[in-house]
C-alpha positions as protocol buffer text, in pm:
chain_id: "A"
residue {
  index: 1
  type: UNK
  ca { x: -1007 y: 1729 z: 1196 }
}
residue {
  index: 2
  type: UNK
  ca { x: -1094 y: 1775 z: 1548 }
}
residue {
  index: 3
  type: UNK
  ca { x: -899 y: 1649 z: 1852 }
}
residue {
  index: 4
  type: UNK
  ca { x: -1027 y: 1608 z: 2193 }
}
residue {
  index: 5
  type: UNK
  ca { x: -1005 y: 1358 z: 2510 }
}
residue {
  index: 6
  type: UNK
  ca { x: -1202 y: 1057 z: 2484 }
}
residue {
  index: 7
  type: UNK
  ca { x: -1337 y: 805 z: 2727 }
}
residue {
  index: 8
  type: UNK
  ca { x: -1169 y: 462 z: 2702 }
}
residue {
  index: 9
  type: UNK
  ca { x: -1476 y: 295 z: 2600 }
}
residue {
  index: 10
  type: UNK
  ca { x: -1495 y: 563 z: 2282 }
}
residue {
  index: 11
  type: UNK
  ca { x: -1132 y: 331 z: 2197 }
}
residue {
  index: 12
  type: UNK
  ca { x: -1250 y: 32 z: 2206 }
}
residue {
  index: 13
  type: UNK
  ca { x: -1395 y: -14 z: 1880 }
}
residue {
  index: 14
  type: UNK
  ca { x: -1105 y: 113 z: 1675 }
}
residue {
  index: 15
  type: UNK
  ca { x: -827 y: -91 z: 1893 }
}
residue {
  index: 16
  type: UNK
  ca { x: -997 y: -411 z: 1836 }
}
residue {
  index: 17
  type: UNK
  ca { x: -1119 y: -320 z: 1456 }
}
residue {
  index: 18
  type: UNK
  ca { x: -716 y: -215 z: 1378 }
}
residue {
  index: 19
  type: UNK
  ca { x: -510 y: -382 z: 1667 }
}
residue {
  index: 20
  type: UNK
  ca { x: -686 y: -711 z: 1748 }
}
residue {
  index: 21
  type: UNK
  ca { x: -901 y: -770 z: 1513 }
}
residue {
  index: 22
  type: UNK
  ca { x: -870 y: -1175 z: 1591 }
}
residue {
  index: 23
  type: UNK
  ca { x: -867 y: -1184 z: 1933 }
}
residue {
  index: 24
  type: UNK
  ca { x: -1153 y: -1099 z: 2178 }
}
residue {
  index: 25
  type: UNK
  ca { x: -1328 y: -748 z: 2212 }
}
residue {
  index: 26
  type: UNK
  ca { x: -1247 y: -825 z: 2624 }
}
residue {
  index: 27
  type: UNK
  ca { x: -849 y: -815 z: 2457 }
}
residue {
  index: 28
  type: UNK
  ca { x: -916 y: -449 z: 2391 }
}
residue {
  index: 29
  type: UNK
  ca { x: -1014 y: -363 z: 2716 }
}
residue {
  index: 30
  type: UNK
  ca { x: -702 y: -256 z: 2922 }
}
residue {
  index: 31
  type: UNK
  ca { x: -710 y: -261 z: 3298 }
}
residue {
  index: 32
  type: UNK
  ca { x: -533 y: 59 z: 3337 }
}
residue {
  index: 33
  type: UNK
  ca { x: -795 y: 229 z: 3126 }
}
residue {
  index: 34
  type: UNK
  ca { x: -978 y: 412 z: 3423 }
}
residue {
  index: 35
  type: UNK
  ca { x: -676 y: 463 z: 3635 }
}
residue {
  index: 36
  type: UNK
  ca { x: -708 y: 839 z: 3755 }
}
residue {
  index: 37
  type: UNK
  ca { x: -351 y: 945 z: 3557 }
}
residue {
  index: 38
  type: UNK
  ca { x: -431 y: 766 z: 3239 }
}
residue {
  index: 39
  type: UNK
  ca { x: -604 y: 965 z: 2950 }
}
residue {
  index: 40
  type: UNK
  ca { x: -761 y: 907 z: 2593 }
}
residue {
  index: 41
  type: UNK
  ca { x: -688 y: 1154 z: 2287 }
}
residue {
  index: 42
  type: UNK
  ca { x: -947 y: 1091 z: 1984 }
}
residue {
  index: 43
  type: UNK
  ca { x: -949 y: 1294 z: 1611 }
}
residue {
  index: 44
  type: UNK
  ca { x: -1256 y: 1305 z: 1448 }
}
residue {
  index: 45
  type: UNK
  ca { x: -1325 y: 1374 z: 1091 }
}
residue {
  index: 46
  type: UNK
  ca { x: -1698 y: 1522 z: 1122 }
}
residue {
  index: 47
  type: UNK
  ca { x: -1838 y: 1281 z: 1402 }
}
residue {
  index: 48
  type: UNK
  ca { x: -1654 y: 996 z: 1295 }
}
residue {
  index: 49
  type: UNK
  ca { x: -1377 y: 871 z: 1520 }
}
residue {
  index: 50
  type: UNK
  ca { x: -1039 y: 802 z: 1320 }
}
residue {
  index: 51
  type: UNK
  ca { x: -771 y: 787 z: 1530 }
}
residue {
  index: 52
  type: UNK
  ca { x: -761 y: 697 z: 1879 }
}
residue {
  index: 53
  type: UNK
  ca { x: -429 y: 654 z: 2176 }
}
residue {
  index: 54
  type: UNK
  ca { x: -415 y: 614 z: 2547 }
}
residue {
  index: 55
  type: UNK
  ca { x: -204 y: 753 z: 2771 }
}
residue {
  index: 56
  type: UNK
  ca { x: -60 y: 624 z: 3102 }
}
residue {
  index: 57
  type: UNK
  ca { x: 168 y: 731 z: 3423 }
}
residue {
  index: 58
  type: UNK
  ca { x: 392 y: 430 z: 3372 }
}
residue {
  index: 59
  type: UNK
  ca { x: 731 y: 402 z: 3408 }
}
residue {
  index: 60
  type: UNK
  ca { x: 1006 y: 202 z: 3171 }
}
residue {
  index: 61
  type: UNK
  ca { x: 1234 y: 21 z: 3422 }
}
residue {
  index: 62
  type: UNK
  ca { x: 1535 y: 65 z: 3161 }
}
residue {
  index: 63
  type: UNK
  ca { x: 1470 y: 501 z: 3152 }
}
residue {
  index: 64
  type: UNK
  ca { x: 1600 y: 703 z: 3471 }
}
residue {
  index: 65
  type: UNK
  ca { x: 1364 y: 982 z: 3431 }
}
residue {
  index: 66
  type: UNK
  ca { x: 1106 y: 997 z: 3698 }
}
residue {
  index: 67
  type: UNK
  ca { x: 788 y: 1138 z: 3503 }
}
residue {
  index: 68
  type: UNK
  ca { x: 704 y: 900 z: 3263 }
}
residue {
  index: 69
  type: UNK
  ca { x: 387 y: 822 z: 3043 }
}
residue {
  index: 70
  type: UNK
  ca { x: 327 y: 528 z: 2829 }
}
residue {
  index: 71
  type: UNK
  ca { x: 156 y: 550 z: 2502 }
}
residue {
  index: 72
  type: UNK
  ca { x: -86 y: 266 z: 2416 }
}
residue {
  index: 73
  type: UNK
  ca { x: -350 y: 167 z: 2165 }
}
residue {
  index: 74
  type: UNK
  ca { x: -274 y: 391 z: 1834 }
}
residue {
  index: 75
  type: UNK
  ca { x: -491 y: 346 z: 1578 }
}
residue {
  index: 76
  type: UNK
  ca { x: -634 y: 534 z: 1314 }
}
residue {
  index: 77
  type: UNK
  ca { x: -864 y: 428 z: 1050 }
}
residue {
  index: 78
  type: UNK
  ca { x: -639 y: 316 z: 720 }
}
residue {
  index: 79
  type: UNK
  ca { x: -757 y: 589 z: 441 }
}
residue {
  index: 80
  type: UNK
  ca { x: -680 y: 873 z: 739 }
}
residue {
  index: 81
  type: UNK
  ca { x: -313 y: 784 z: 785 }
}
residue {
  index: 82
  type: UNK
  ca { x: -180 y: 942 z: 517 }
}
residue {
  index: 83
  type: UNK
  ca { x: -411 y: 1314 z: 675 }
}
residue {
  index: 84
  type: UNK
  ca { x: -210 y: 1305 z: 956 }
}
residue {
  index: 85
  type: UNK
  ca { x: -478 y: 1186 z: 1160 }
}
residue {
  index: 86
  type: UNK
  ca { x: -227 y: 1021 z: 1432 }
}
residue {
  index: 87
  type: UNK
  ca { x: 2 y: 1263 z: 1415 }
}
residue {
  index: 88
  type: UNK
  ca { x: -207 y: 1509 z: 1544 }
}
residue {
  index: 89
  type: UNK
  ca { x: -348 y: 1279 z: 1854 }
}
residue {
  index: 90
  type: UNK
  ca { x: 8 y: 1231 z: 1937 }
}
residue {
  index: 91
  type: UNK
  ca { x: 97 y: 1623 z: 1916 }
}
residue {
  index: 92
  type: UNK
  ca { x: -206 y: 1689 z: 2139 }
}
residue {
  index: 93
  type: UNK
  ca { x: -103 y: 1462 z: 2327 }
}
residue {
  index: 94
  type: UNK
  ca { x: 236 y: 1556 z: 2403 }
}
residue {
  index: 95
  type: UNK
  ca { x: 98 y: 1951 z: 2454 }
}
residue {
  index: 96
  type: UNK
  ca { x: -84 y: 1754 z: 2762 }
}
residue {
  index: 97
  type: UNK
  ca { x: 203 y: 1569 z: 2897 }
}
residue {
  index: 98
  type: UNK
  ca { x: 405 y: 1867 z: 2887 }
}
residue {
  index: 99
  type: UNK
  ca { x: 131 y: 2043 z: 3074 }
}
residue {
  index: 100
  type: UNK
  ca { x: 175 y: 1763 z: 3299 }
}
residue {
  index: 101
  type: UNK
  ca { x: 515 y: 1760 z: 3386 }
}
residue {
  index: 102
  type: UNK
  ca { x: 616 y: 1471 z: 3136 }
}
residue {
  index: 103
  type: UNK
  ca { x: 992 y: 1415 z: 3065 }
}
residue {
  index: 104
  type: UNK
  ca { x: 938 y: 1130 z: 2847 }
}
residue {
  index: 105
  type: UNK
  ca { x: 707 y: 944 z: 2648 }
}
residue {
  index: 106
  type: UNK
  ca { x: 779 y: 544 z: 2534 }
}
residue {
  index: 107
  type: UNK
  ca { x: 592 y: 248 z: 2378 }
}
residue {
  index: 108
  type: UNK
  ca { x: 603 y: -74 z: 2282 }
}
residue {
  index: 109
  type: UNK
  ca { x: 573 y: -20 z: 1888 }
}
residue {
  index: 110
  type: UNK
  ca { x: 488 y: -297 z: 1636 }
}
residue {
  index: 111
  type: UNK
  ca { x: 820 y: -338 z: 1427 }
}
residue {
  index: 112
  type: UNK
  ca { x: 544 y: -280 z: 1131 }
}
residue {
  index: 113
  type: UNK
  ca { x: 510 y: 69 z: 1223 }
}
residue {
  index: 114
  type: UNK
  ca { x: 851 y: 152 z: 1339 }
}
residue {
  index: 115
  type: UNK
  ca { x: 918 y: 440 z: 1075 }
}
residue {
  index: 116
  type: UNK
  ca { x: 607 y: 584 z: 1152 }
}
residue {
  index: 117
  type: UNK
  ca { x: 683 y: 639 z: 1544 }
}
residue {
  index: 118
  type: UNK
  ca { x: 1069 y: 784 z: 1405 }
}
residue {
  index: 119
  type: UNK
  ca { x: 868 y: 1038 z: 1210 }
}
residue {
  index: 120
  type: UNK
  ca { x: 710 y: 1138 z: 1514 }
}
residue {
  index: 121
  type: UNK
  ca { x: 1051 y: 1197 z: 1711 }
}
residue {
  index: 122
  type: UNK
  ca { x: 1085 y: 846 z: 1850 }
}
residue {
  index: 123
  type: UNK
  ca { x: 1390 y: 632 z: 1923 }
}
residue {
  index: 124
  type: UNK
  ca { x: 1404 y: 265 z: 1946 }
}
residue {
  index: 125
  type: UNK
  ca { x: 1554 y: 148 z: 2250 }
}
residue {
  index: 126
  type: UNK
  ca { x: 1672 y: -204 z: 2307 }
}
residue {
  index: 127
  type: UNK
  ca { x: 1603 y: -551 z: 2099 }
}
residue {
  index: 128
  type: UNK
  ca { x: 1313 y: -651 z: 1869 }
}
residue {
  index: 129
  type: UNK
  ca { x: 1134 y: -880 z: 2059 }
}
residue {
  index: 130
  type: UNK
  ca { x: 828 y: -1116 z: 2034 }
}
residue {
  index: 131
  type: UNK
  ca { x: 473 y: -973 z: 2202 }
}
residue {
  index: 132
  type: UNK
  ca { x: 223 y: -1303 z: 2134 }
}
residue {
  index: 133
  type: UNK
  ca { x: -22 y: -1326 z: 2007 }
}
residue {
  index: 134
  type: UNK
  ca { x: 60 y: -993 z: 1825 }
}
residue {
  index: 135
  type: UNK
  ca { x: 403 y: -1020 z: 1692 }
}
residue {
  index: 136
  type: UNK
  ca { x: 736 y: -862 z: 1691 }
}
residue {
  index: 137
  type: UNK
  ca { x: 799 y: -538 z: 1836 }
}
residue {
  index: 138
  type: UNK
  ca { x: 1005 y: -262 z: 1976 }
}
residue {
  index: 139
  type: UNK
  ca { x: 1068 y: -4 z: 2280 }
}
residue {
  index: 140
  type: UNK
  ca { x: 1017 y: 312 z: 2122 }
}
residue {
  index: 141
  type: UNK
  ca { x: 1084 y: 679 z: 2334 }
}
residue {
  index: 142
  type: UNK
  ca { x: 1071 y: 997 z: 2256 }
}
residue {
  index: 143
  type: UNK
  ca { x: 1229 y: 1264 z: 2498 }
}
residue {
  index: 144
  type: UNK
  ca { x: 958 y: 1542 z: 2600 }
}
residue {
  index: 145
  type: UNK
  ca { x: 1103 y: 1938 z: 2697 }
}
């Protein structure tokens, strides 16, 4: 598989298809997409997009350290899961952050997926709580050195 930077609109397809499948395409669409510190990490098996997560310089009021990025919008197609395919746009993706300064990297994780993000080196943080129309989640972090 091959891992590269993507443009947002390369995400859009696979967020809605995976994340928000019953809401609008427009629901996919996040206004920090374009903002000059936020990035987009793609695999590809071939030329076929699998996996696909956005980072941004945004900062979790409830975490002291001062260089943080917020990961948004994994999602990889269901029969590449069990490759590895989002582990591997979430190592890149750290490489870059590190590159970048990054102390620490944190999400809002569906509670679905929860094990999946501790695999990776996460830690929940905080109370489950209700993100509508999508459903129950979780802070997730993961310290970066």
């Amino acid at each position: 598989m091959k891992v590269q930077r993507v443009k947002a609109e390369q995400t859009y397809n696979l967020r809605h298809k995976i994340l928000r499948p019953h809401q609008p395409f427009e629901a996919c669409q996040y206004n920090t997409d374009h903002d000059d510190d936020a990035f987009h990490i793609g695999a590809f098996n071939e030329e076929e997009l699998v996996s696909v997560a956005s980072f941004y310089f945004e900062s979790h009021p409830e975490f002291q350290s001062s260089n943080q990025y917020r990961l948004r919008a994994m999602a990889t197609v269901e029969e590449y899961r069990a490759m590895g395919a989002g582990r591997i746009v979430v190592k890149y993706a750290e490489s870059k952050l590190k590159n970048l300064k990054a102390d620490l990297l944190w999400c809002k994780g569906r509670t679905s997926v929860q094990k999946y993000y501790e695999k990776l080196g996460f830690k929940p943080f905080g109370e489950v709580f209700d993100y509508p129309p999508i459903g129950p989640h979780v802070i997730m972090y993961k310290e970066l050195s």
